[in-house]
C-alpha positions in Angstrom: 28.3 58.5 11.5 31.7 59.1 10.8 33.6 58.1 8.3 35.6 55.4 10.4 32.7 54.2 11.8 31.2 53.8 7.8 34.3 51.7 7.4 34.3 49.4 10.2 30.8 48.3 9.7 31.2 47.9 5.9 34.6 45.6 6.5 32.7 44.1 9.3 29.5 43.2 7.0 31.6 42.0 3.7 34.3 40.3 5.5 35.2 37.0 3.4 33.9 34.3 4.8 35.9 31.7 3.2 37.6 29.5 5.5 41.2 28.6 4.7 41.7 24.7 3.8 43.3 22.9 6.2 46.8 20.8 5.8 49.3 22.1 2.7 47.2 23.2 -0.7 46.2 20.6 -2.9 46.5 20.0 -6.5 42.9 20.5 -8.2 44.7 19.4 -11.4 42.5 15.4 -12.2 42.4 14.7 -15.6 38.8 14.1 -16.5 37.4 15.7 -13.5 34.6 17.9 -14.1 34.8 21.2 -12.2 32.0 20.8 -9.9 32.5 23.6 -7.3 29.6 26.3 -6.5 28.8 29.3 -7.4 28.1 32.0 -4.7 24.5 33.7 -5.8 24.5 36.0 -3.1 23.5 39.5 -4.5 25.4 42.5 -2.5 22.7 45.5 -1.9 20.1 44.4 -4.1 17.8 46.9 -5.7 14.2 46.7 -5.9 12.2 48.3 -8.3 8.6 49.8 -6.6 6.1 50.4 -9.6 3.1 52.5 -7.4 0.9 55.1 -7.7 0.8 56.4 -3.9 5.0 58.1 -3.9 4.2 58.6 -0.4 3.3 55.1 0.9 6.2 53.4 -1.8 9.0 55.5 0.0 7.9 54.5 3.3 7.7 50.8 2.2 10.7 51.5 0.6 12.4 52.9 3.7 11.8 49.7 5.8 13.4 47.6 3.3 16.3 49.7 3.6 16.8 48.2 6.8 17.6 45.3 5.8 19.9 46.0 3.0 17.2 46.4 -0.3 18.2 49.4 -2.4 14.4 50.8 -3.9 14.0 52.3 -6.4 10.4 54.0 -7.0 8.4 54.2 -10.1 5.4 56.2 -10.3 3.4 54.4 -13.1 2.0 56.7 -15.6 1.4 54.2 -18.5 5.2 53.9 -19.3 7.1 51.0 -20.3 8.5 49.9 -17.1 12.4 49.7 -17.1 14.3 46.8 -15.5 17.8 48.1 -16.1 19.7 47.9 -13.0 16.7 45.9 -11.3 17.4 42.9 -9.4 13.8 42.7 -8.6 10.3 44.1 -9.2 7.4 44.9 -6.7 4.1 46.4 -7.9 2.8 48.0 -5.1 -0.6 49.8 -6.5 -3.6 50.8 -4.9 -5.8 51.7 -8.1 -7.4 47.8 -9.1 -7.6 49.5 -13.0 -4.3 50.9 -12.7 -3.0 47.4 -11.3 -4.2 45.4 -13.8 -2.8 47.9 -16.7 1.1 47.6 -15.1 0.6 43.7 -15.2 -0.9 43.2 -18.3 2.2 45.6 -19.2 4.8 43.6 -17.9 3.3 40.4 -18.9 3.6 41.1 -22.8 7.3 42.5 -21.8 8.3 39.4 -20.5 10.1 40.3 -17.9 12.8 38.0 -16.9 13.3 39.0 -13.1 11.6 38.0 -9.8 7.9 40.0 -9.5 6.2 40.7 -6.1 2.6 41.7 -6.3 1.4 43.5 -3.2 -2.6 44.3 -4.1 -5.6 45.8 -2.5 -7.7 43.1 -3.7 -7.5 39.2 -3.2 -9.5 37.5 -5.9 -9.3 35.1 -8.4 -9.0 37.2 -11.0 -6.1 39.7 -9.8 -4.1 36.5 -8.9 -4.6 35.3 -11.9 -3.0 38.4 -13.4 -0.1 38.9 -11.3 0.5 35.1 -11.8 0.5 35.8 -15.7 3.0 38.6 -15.2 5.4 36.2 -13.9 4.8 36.7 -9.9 6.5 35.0 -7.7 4.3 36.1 -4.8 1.6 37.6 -4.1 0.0 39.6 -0.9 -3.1 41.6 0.0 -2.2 45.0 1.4 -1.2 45.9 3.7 1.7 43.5 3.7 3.8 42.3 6.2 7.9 43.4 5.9 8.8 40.4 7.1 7.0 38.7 4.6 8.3 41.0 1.5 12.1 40.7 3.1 11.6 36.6 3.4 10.6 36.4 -0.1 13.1 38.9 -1.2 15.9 36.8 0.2 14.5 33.6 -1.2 14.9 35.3 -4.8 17.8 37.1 -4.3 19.6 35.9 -0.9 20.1 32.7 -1.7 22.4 31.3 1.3 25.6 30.6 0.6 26.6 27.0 2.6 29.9 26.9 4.1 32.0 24.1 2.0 31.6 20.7 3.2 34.0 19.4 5.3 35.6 16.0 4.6 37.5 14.3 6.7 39.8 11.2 4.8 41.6 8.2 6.4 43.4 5.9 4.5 47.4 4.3 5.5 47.7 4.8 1.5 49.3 8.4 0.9 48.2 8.3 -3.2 45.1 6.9 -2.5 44.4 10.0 0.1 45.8 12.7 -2.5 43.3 11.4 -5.1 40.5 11.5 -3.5 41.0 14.7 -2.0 41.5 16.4 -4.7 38.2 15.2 -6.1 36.5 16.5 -3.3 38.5 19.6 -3.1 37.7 20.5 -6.9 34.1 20.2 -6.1 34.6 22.9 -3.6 34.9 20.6 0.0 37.5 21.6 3.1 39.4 18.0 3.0 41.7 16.8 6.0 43.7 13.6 5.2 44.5 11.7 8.1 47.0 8.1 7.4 47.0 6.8 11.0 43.8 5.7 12.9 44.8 6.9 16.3 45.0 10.4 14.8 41.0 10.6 13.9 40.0 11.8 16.7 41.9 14.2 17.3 41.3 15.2 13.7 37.5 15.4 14.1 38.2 17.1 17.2 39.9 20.4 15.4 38.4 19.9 11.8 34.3 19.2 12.7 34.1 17.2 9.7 30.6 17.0 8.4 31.0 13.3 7.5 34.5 10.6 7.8 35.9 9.0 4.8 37.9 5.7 5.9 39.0 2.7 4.3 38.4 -0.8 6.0 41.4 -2.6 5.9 44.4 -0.3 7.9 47.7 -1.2 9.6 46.7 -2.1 13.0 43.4 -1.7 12.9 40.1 -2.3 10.6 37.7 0.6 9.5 34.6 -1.7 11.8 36.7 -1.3 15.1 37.6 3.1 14.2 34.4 3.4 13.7 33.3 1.7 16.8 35.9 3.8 18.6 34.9 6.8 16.8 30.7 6.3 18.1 31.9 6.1 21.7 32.2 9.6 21.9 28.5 10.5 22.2 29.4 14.0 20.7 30.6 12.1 17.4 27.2 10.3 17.0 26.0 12.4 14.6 28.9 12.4 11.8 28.3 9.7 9.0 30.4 7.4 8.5 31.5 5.8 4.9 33.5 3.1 4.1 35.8 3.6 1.0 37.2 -0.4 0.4 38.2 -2.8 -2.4 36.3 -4.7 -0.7 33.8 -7.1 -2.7 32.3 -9.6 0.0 29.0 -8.6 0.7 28.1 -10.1 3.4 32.1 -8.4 5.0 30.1 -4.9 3.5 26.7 -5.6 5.6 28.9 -6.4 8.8 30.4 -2.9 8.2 27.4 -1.2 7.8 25.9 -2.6 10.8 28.1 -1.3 13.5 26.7 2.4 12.7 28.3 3.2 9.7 26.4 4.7 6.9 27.5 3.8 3.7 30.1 1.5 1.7 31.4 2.4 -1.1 33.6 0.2 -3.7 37.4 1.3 -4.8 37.6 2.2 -7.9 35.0 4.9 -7.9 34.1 7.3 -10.6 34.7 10.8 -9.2 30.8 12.1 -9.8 29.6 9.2 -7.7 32.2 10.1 -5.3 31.7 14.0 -4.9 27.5 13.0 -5.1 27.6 10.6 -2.4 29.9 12.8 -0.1 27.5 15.8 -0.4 24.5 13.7 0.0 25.5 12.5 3.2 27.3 15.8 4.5 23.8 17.5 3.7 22.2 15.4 5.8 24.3 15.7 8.4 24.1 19.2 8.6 20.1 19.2 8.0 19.8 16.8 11.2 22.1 19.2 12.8 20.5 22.1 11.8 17.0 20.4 13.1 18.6 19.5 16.4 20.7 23.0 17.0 18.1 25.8 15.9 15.0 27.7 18.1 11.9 26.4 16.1 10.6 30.1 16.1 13.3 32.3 14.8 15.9 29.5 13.2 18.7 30.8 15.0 20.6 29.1 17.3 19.3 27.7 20.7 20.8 28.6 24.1 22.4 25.2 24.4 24.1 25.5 21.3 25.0 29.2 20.9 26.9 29.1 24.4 28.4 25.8 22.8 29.5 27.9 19.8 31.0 30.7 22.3 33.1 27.8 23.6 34.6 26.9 20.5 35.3 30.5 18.9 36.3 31.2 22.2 39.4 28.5 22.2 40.1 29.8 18.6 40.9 33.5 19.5 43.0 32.2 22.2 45.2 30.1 19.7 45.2 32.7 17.8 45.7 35.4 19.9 42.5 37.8 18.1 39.8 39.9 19.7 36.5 38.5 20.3 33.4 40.6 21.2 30.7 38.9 23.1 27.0 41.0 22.8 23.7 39.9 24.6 20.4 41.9 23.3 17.4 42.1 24.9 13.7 43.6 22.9 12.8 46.3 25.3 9.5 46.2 27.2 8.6 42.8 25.4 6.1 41.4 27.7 4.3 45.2 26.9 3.8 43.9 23.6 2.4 40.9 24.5 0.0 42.1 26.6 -1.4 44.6 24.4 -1.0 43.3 20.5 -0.9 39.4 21.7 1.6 37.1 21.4 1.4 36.3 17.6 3.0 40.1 17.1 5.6 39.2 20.0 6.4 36.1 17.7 6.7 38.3 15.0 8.8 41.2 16.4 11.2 37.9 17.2 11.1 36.7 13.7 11.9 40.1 12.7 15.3 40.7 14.8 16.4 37.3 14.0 16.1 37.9 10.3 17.5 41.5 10.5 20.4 39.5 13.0 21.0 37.0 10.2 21.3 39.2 7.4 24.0 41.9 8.5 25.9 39.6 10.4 28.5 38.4 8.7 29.0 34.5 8.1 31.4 33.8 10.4 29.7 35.4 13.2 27.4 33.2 15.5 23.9 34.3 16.6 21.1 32.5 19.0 18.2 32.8 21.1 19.9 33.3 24.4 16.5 33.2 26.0 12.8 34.3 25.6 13.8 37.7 24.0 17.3 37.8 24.6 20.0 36.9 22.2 23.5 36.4 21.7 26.2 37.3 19.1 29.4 35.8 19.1 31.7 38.5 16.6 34.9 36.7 16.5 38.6 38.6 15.4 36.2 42.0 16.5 37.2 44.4 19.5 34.2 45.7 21.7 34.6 49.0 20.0 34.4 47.6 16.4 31.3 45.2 17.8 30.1 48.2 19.1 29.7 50.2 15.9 27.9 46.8 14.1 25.3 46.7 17.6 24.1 50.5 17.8 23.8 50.2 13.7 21.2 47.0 14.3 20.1 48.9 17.1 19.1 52.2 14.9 17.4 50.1 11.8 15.3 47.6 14.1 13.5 50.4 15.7 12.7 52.1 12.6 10.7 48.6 11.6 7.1 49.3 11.9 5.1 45.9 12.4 1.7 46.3 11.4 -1.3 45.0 13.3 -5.1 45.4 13.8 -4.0 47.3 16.7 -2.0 50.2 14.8 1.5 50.0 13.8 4.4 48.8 16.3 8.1 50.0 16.8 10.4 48.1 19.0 13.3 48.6 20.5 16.4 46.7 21.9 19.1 47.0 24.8 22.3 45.4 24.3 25.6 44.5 26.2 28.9 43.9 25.1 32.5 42.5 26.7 35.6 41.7 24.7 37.1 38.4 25.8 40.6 38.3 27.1 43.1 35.7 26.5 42.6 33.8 30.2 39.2 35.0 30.7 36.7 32.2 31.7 33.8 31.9 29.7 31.3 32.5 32.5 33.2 35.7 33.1 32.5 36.7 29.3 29.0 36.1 29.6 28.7 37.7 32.6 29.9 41.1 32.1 27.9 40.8 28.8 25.2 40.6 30.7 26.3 43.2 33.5 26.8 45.6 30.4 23.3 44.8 29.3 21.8 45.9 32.3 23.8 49.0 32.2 22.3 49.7 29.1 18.2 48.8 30.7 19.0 51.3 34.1 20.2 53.6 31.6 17.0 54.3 30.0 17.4 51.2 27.2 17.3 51.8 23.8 20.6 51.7 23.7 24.2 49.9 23.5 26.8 49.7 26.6 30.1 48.3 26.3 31.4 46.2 29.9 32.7 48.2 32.3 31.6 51.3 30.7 28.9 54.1 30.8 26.2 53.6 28.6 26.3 54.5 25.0 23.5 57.0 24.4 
């Protein structure tokens, strides 16, 4: 590929996903506040360290995890100490049970602080025990499942980095707002303020708070009757609500919480109770979400919701006058593997291109199950030509995946479609030529990438 193509894909993979704060900075400067914000644990191209003694089967193993961004490194074990310099993991990978035991025992008495993966020919007590005493934090009988090795891979190493919580403060009192945003903002939270009631919907509207933050007693109007106004909207059911107040009377606190709010919490608070409260229920939020939003099987997005998603980044590049690329996928000759290796491998080859979807998209990209086995990416700020260079690439490592079955081993390949929304173009029309460009791409032969309006991409 050339070299502007390298580029492209590289910005396009390890764009900052970091979302600017909304309203003017704020000042992270509380005396006596803690700094509570996260760390992001997310290893870039991780490398994995393959202790075997068949080269040839390692650097195929070693190839598939390629595709989905693991660096391998392999180690042909010949009695040696076992380096873990530059290591971010280890896999021992042997097919000799004497040989096996020897590299365990090995890096048992070396300690060896970093993840372990045992993938063995044998499945007893006794090797388990082993790899277990080596520090393993899984274990497999060979032959293993990629998916499998890559889910536990990016368990240890992958750990997902959440988007900041997002806040969203009312109170008439302007020092009172600063305060506590800047609480929340030092533990790492997106915070709107809002001072007047009959801006908050507008607010949730723009900001999608993950949970609302208002006091009870307001010019105008009481925190009970916002709230009430705030559960009309059957779209704002979901986003706690929690009462910040001076307020002491109990019985005025129950009456609160029994309109549909979900918490009440008494002025003055202590920062950590603040920031632990605010998390707890923001993490709820987002898990009921998450529940309600995702396809069961591959945890992506489901067709209600992705085309929802479309909607919204849609309205965005319009305000903001960027490119957005529009791609529908579809696995080539799916029902064919159905048929003939049964519908646990079709589940499997799924599984597979959502986690491969997942992983080299970037965060701010949106991915779902459009349908059966077609999917949808929604690439905002990316032209069809950039989108196109990310697709083929996705396109080239998922049918190099082998999937592995009683049957003999699998390959799979997908067709994919892709149309760069205009400024005034309707959504439908979006999807549409998406879809028109997918099709292009199946007539063409599949296997292959076609932009709208355009020949395919062989």
């Amino acid at each position: 590929m050339p070299q502007i193509g390298t580029d492209l894909l590289e910005r396009h993979e390890r764009n900052p996903t970091t979302e600017n704060r909304i309203g003017p900075p704020i000042d992270l400067s509380i005396p006596g506040v803690e700094e509570l914000s996260s760390v992001d644990l997310r290893v870039q191209n991780p490398v994995l360290r393959l202790v075997a003694d068949d080269l040839t089967e390692a650097e195929a193993l070693g190839g598939q995890l390629a595709n989905f961004a693991y660096d391998t490194e392999v180690v042909r074990w010949a009695g040696q100490v076992i380096s873990t310099s530059g290591a971010d993991a280890l896999l021992v990978a042997m097919n000799a049970p004497d040989r096996e035991e020897a590299v365990l025992a090995s890096l048992h008495n070396a300690q060896v602080n970093l993840p372990l993966l045992v993938v063995s020919p044998r499945d007893d007590f006794r090797t388990r025990l082993w790899a277990v005493r080596a520090g393993a934090v899984a274990f497999w009988k060979a032959p293993t499942d990629v998916l499998a090795l890559v889910t536990a891979l990016d368990r240890q190493l992958r750990q997902d980095t959440a988007q900041p919580y997002r806040a969203l403060l009312v109170d008439d009192d302007p020092a009172v707002l600063r305060f506590h945003g800047r609480i929340l903002a030092k533990a790492g939270m997106l915070v709107e303020t809002v001072e007047r009631a009959e801006e908050v919907l507008a607010s949730i509207d723009r900001f999608n708070p993950d949970l609302v933050i208002a006091d009870l007693y307001m010019p105008g109007v009481n925190g009970v009757e916002l709230a009430m106004i705030i559960r009309q909207q059957s779209e704002y059911d979901g986003i706690p609500i929690v009462f910040l107040s001076a307020e002491t009377d109990h019985g005025r606190q129950q009456q609160a919480l029994g309109i549909g709010a979900d918490d009440f919490l008494q002025k003055p608070i202590a920062p950590a109770q603040l920031v632990s409260v605010v998390s707890a229920r923001a993490e709820r939020s987002r898990a009921v979400r998450r529940a309600m939003m995702t396809d069961g099987l591959t945890g992506l997005l489901g067709h209600k919701y992705i085309k929802a998603e479309l909607e919204l980044e849609l309205a965005r590049a319009r305000r903001s006058k960027a490119p957005l690329s529009v791609v529908l996928i579809d696995i080539d000759h799916f029902k064919q593997v159905n048929d003939r290796y049964g519908h646990p491998m079709g589940d499997r080859v799924l599984r597979v291109l959502a986690r491969l979807l997942k992983q080299r998209l970037r965060a701010t990209d949106r991915v779902g199950r459009y349908g059966g086995e077609e999917f949808m990416m929604v690439l905002p700020e990316t032209t069809a030509e950039a989108a196109k260079l990310v697709v083929d690439d996705l396109r080239q490592r998922f049918s190099r995946i082998a999937h592995k079955s009683e049957h003999g081993e699998l390959r799979v390949s997908f067709s994919g479609g892709i149309a760069q929304a205009d400024a005034d173009t309707p959504i439908l029309e979006v999807v549409r030529a998406a879809d028109a460009a997918l099709y292009t791409s199946k007539v063409g032969g599949r296997d292959r990438i076609s932009l709208a309006r355009e020949r395919p991409i062989t």
